[in-house]
C-alpha positions as CSV (number, residue, x, y, z in Angstrom):
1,X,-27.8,-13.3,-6.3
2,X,-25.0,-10.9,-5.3
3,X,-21.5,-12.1,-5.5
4,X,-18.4,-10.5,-3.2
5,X,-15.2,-11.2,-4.9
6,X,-11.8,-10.9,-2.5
7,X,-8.7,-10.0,-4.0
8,X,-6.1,-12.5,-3.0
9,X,-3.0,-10.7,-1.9
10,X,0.4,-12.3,-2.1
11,X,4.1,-11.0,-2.2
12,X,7.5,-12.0,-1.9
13,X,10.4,-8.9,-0.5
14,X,13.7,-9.9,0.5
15,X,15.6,-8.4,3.1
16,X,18.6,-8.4,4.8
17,X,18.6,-9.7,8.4
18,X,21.3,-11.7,10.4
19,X,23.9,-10.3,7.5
20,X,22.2,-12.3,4.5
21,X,19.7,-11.7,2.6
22,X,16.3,-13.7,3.0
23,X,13.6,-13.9,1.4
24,X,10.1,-13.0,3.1
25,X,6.8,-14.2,1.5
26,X,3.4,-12.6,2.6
27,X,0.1,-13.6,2.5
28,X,-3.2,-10.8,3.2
29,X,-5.6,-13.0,5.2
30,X,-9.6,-12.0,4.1
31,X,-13.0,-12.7,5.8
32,X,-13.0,-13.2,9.0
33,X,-9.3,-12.3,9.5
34,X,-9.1,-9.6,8.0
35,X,-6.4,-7.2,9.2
36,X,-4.0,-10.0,9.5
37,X,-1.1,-10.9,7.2
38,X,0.7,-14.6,7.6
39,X,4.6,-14.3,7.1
40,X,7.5,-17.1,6.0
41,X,10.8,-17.4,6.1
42,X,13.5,-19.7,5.8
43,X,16.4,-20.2,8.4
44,X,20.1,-20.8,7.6
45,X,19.0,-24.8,8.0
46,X,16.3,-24.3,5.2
47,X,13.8,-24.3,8.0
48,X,10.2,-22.8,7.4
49,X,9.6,-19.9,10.3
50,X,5.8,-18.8,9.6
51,X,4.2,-16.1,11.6
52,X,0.9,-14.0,11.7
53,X,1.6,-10.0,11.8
54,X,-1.7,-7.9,13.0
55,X,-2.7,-4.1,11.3
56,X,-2.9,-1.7,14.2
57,X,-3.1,1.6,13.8
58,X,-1.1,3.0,10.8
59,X,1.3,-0.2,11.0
60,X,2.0,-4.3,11.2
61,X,3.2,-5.5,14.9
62,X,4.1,-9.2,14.9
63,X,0.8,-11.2,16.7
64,X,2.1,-14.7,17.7
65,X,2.3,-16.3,21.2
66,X,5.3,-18.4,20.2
67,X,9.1,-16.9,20.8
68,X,10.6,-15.9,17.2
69,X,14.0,-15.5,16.0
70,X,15.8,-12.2,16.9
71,X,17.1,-11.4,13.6
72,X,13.5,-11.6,12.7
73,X,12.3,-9.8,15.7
74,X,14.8,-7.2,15.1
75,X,13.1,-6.7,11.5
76,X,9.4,-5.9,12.6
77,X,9.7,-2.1,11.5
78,X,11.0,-3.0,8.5
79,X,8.3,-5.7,8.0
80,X,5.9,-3.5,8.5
81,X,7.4,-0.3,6.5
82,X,6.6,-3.1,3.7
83,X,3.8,-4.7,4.1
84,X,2.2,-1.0,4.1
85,X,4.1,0.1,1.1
86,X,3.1,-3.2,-1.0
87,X,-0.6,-2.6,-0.4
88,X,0.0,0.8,-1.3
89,X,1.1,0.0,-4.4
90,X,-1.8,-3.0,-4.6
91,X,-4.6,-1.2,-3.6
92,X,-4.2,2.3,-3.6
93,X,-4.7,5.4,-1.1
């Protein structure tokens, strides 16, 4: 019997967007959806925004069909710089 064990990736990084600091929490998605990272974040209302950010290439790029935020839109470079430097850290070169 051969066992495959999947390392469960989660993080929290704040950030600064719309002139406050907010807290964004990420989750590495594994098996089938692999290559995908869900994202949440709270609005000035205390509102949970949760999106889905796709690997391609040597960075993250937001992949949702639904219209977000701009002060989160303006932060997907950012989101991304991140997310790669987290699993850097996680997982190595």
């Amino acid at each position: 019997m051969m066992l495959n064990f999947n390392r469960n990736i989660q993080f929290t990084k704040l950030l600064k967007a719309e002139g406050r600091l907010r807290e964004f929490n990420f989750r590495k998605l594994t098996g089938l959806h692999e290559g995908l990272m869900t994202v949440d974040v709270s609005d000035d209302r205390g509102n949970r925004i949760m999106f889905t950010m796709q690997k391609n290439g040597n960075g993250w790029s937001f992949h949702n069909d639904f219209v977000l935020p701009d002060w989160i839109n303006d932060q997907e470079h950012n989101l991304s710089d991140m997310i790669e430097e987290e699993l850097r850290q996680l997982i190595g070169d």
